[in-house]
N, C-alpha and C positions, 0 to 999 in steps of 0.2 A: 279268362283269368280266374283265379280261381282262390280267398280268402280264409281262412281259419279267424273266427270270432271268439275268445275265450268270453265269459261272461255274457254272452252275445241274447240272452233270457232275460236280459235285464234293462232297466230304463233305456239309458243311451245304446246297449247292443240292439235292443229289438230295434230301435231305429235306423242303426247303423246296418243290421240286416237288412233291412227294407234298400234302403239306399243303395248296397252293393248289388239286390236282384235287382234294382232299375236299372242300372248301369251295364247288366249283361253278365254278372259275376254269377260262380258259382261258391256256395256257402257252405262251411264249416261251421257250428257252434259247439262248444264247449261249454255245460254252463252246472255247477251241481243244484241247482234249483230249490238254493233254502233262502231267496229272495225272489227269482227269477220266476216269468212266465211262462213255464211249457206250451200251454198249446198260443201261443201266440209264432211261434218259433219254428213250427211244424210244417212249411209251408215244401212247395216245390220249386225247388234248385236248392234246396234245406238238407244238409245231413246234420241231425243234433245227435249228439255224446256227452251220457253225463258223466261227469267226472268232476274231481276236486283236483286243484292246480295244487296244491301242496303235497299230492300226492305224485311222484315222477311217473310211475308205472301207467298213471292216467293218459301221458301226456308224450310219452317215447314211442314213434312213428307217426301221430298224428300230424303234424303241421310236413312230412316231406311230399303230401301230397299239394300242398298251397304256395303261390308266389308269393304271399302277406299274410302277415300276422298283426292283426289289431287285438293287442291285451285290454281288455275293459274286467277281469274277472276281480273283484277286490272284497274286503267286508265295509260296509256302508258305513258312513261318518257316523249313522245313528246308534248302531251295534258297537261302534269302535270306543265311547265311555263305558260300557258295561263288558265289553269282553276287549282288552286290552292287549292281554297276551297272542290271544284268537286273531286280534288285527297285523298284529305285528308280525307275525307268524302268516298269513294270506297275505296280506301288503308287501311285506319284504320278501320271508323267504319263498313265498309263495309266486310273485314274480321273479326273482333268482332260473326258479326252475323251469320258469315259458320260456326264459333267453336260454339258457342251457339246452332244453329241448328244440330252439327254434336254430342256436347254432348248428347240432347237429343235423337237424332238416336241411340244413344250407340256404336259409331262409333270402330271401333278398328284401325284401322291406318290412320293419318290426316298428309299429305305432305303437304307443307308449301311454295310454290316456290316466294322466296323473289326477291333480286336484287343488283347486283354487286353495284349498285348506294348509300346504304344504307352508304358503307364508303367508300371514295375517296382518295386517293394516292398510292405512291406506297409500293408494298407487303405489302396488307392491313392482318391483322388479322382477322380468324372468331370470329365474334362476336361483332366486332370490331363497335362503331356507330361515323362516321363522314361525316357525309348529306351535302351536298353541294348545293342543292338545293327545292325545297317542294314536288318535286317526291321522292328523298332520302329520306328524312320525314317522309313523310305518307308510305315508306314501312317498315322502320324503325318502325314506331310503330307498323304495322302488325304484325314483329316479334316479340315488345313484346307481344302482345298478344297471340300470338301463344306459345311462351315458357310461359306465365303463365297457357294453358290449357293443358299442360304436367302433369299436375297431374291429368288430369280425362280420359287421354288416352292418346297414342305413338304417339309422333308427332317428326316428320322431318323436318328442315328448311335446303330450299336449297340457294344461293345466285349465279344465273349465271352469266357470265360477257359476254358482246359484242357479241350476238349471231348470229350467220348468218345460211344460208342453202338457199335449195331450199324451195319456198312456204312464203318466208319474203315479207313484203306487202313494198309498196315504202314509208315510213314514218317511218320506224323502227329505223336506229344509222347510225352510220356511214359510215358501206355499202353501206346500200341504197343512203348516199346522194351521195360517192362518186360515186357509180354502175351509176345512174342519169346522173351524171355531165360527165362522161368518154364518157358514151352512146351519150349522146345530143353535143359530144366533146366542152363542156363547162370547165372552170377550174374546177379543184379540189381543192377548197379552203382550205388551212391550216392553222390553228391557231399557231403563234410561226414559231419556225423552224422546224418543223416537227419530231423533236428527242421523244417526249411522246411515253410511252412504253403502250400499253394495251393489256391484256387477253381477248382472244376473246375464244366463245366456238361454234363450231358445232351445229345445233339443235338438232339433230339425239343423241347428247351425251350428252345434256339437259335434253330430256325425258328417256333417257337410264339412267342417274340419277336418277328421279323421283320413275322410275318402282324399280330402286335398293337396295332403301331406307325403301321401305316396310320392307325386309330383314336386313337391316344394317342401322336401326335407328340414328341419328346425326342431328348435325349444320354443314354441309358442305357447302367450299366454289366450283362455278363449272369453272374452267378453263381449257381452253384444251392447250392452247399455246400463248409467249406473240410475239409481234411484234410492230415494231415504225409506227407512223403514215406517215412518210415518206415509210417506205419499201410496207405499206401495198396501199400507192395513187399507186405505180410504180407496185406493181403486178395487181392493176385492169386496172390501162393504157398498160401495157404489153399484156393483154390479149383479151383485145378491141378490141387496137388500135388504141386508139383517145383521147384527152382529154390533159389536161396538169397540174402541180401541179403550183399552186399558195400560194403563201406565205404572210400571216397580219398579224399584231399584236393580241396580245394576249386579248380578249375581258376580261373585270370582271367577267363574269359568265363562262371561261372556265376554268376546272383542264389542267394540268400536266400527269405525269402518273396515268395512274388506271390497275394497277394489283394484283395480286394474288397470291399466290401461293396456293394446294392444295394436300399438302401433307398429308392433314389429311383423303382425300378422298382417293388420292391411295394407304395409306396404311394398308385401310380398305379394299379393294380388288377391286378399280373398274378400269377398265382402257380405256383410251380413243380411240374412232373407228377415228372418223374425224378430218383432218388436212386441210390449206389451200390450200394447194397443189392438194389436191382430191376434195375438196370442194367448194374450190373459182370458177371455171367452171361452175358449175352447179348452184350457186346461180345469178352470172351473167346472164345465160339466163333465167333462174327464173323469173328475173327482163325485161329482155328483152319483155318476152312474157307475162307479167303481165297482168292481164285483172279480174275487181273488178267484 
């Protein structure tokens, strides 16, 4: 079998790379690599192509060589307050044009890897659209466009929340800023009192989604487990060493809780590998030994 990764250089694609060469696939990535990891990406059963998805010429005859298309290429929640336009434009019409080019392929299976961000509070509904900000947005319409090319072939939308592992680049959520802050035994800034509950998920159980969905077609949401953002400063300073939690008010552009619940996924059969307890370790040196 044989996959097309767009953004496949980046957090959850290099994962989701890995995953598809264990399973016997061959790989396709796509990735224009102004986030992404080239030489992580380079490997064998690997053909990488750069390109930019908002560009069509990039992207016309690529995917008729593949049974699958997992879209991961997007611009990151953190780039998406300072370049707005930039988001909406790769988020939206920038997905518009992998399904266009994926119809033409005659694709048979098109995963859709969306964003916990697309609705904000707590135990949000799949499906559910309430954006918070122009990163939510623009993945928000992705998804509608993704479920209107449901009628020209099986597409999967996944939405993960708060993703961590080893291999997160120092710019990604929350981790990383407070993984950072602990490290450099800087504060760990808290917005509020630190009682906000979020669903965070594993990478490892991100892409274990993805590959899943092939099989068990849906809108799932991806959560592995929730936690306050108080418990979650004291397990990275626990584990450091160093650092301290610091407490401010609550800005205008911050939410509350963002979780999920994902009972629609597990009881469709999938079940979760990674927890923080096994996994917060290894993403902290992750970060420790990070090197672009």
């Amino acid at each position: 079998m044989r996959a097309c990764v767009t953004g496949g250089a980046g957090f959850v694609g290099r994962c989701l790379v890995q995953l598809l060469l264990e399973r016997g696939w061959a790989v396709q990535v796509l990735d224009d690599f102004s986030t992404g990891l080239w030489n992580e990406v380079f490997l064998p059963g690997v053909k990488v192509f750069r390109g930019d998805i908002v560009h069509y010429e990039d992207l016309k005859g690529l995917f008729s060589w593949a049974d699958a298309v997992f879209h991961l290429a997007a611009v990151p929640r953190w780039a998406g307050f300072s370049k707005p336009l930039c988001c909406l434009e790769v988020n939206g019409l920038g997905t518009l044009k992998v399904l266009l080019a994926a119809r033409e392929a005659r694709i048979r299976h098109f995963v859709h890897v969306s964003s916990g961000s697309v609705s904000i509070g707590p135990d949000v509904k799949p499906e559910s659209f309430e954006p918070e900000n122009m990163y939510g947005l623009s993945k928000a319409v992705g998804e509608l466009y993704a479920k209107f090319f449901q009628r020209y072939f099986e597409v999967s939308i996944l939405r993960p929340f708060h993703v961590y592992g080893r291999g997160m680049g120092p710019a990604e959520n929350i981790f990383t800023r407070f993984i950072k802050a602990a490290l450099a035994d800087e504060p760990l800034t808290i917005y509020g009192d630190g009682s906000q509950r979020l669903s965070v998920t594993w990478v490892g159980d991100a892409a274990r989604a993805c590959f899943w969905t092939l099989e068990h077609s849906g809108f799932y949401a991806v959560a592995g487990e929730t936690i306050t953002v108080n418990d979650l400063a004291d397990q990275i300073i626990g584990l450091i060493g160093s650092g301290r939690k610091e407490s401010i008010g609550m800005p205008d552009w911050a939410y509350g809780d963002h979780t999920s619940g994902c009972d629609r996924l597990v009881r469709a059969g999938f079940s979760f590998e990674g927890t923080l307890e096994k996994k917060l370790p290894e993403t902290i040196e992750s970060l420790r030994n990070w090197k672009t």
